[in-house]
C-alpha positions in Angstrom: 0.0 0.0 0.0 1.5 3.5 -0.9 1.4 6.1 1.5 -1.1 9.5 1.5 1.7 11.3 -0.3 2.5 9.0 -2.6 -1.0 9.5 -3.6 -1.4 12.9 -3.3 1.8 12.7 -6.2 -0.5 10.0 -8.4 -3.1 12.2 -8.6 -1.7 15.7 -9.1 0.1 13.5 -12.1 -3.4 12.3 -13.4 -4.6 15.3 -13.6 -2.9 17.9 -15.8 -2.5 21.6 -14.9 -4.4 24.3 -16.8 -1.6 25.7 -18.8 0.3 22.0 -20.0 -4.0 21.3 -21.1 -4.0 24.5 -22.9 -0.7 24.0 -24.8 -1.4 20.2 -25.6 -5.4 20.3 -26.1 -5.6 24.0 -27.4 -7.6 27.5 -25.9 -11.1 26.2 -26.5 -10.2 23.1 -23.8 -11.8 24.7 -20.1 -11.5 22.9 -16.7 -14.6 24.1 -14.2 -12.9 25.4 -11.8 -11.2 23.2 -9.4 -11.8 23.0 -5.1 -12.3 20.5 -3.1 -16.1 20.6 -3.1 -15.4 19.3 -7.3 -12.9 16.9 -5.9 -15.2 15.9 -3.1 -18.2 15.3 -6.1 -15.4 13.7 -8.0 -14.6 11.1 -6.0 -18.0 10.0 -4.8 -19.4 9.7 -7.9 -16.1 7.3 -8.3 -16.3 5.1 -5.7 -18.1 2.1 -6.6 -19.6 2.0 -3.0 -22.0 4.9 -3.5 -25.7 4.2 -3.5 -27.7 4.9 -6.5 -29.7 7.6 -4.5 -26.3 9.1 -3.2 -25.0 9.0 -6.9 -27.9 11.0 -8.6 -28.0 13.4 -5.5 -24.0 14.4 -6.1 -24.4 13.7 -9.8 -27.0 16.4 -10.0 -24.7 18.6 -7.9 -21.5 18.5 -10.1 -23.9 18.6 -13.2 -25.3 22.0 -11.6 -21.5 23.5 -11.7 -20.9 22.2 -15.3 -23.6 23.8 -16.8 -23.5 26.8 -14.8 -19.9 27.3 -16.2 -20.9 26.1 -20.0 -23.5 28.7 -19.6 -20.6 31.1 -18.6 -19.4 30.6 -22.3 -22.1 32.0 -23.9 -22.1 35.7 -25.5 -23.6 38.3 -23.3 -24.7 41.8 -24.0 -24.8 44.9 -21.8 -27.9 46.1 -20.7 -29.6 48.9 -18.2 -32.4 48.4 -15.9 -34.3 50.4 -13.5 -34.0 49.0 -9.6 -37.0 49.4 -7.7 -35.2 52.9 -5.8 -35.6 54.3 -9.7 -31.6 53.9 -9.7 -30.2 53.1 -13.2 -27.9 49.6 -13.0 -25.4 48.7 -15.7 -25.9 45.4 -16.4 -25.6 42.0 -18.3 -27.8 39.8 -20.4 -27.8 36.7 -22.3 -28.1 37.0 -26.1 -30.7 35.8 -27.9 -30.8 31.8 -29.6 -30.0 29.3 -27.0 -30.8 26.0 -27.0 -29.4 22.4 -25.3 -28.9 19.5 -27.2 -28.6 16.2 -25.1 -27.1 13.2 -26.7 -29.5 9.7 -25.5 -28.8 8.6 -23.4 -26.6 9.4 -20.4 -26.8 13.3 -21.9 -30.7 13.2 -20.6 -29.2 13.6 -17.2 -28.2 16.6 -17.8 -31.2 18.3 -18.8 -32.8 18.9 -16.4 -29.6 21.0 -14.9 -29.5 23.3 -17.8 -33.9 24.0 -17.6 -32.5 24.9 -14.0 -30.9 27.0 -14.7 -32.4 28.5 -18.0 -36.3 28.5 -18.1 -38.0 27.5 -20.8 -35.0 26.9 -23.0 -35.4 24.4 -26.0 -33.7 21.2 -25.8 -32.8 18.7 -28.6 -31.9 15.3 -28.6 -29.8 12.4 -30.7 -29.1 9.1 -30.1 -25.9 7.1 -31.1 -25.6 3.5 -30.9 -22.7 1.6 -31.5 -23.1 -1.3 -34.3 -23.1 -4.4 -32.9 -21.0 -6.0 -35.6 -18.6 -3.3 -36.5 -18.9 -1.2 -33.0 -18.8 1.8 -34.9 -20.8 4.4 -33.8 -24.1 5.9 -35.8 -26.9 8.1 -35.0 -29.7 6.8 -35.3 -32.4 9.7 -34.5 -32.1 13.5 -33.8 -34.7 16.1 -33.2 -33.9 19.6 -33.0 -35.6 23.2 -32.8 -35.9 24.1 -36.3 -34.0 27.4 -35.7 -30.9 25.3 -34.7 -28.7 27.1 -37.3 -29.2 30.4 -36.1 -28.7 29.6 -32.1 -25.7 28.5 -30.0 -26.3 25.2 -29.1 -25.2 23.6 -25.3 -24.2 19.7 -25.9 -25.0 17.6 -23.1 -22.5 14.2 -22.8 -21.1 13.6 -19.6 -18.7 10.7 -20.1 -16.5 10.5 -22.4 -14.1 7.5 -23.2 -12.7 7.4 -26.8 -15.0 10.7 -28.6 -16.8 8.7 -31.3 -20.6 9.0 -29.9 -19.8 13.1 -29.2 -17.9 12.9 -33.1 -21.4 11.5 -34.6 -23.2 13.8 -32.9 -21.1 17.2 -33.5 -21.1 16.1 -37.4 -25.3 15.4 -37.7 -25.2 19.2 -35.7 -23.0 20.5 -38.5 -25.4 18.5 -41.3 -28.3 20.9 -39.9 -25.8 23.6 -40.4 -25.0 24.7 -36.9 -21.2 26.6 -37.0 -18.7 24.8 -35.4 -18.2 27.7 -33.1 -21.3 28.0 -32.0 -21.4 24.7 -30.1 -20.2 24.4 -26.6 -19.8 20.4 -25.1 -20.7 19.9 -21.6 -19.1 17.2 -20.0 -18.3 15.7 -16.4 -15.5 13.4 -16.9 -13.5 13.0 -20.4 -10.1 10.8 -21.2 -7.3 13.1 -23.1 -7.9 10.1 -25.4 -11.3 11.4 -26.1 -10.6 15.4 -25.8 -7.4 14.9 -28.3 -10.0 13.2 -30.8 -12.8 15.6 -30.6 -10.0 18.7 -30.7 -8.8 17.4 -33.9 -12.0 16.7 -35.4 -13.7 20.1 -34.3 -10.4 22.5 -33.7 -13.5 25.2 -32.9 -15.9 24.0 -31.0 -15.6 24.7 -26.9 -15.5 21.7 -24.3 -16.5 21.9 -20.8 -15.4 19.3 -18.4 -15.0 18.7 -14.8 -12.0 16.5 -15.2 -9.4 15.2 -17.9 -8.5 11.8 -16.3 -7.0 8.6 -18.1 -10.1 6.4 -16.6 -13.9 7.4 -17.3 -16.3 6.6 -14.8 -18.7 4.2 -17.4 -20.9 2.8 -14.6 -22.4 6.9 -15.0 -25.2 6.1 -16.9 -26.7 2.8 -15.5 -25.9 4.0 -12.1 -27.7 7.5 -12.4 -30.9 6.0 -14.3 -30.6 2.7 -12.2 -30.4 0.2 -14.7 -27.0 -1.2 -13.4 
């Protein structure tokens, strides 16, 4: 058994600093901000000795923090509004044409994070399977606000292991003519495997995540949902 420091030195090893992640994976590659609280979330949702109900509850936390810095990414305009002592306040606002996209399955789990935090706002969704003969991955549905072209779209996919699903589902977004640029991928826990394969496909699109680690929490989507 290795001691505390020896895996205090593992970890801070696993886990790249911001600058080496923005030289090797590039200026659209964001870390939420990192505490312990995020390490805290991190690790439960880890441990293969959390209860489902303890799971969802910390999932739902750490999913809260994602999207609230993905939403962070989006273009804001100034604006002026008068407080109720008639006092004139300088202010911000969201611009206009925002929507989520959720990728089936796992990517539902995020949703309702983002209507949390966003009332009202239109969600799409697309589902990729892998082939059971070839494992390669292909979408087989996606619905989307008919406007999608014109709005900055939020995509929802919390785990991600090699990049293929989020790959499909970047390229059926680009099909309905949504700019590259315009999308910004939500995630809890990616592999640089994954992040260096998405980056190369889609040098401009933004990714969000919570942690780049070498091993991907796959249990997340039977576990949350409670189908494992």
């Amino acid at each position: 058994m290795g001691s505390a420091d020896d895996l205090s030195v593992m970890m801070k090893a696993e886990s790249p600093r911001r600058q080496e992640i923005k030289e090797e994976f590039g200026v659209n590659v964001k870390l939420l901000p990192s505490n312990d609280q995020v390490k805290e979330l991190q690790t439960i949702l880890r441990d293969r000795n959390t209860t489902r109900s303890d799971f969802k509850f910390y999932a739902d936390r750490l999913i809260r923090l994602v999207i609230e810095e993905s939403l962070n990414q989006l273009p804001f305009t100034k604006c002026f509004v008068t407080t109720p002592t008639n006092e004139i306040y300088q202010g911000l606002k969201y611009q206009r044409g925002n929507c989520g996209v959720s990728i089936v399955r796992s990517g539902e789990a995020m949703e309702q994070g983002l209507r949390d935090c966003c009332r009202s706002i239109r969600i799409g969704k697309i589902l990729v399977e892998s082939d059971a003969d070839t494992h390669e991955a292909r979408v087989v549905y996606a619905r989307f606000p008919e406007d999608i072209a014109q709005r900055k779209v939020l995509l929802m996919y919390p785990i991600m292991s090699t990049g293929n699903t989020v790959i499909k589902a970047v390229a059926v977004l680009k099909e309905h003519n949504v700019l590259e640029e315009n999308i910004i991928l939500s995630n809890l826990f990616c592999t640089p495997v994954a992040c260096r394969s998405i980056t190369a496909a889609f040098p401009q699109m933004k990714i969000l995540t919570s942690e780049l680690h070498f091993i991907a929490p796959n249990h997340f989507g039977q576990k949350y949902f409670g189908t494992d």
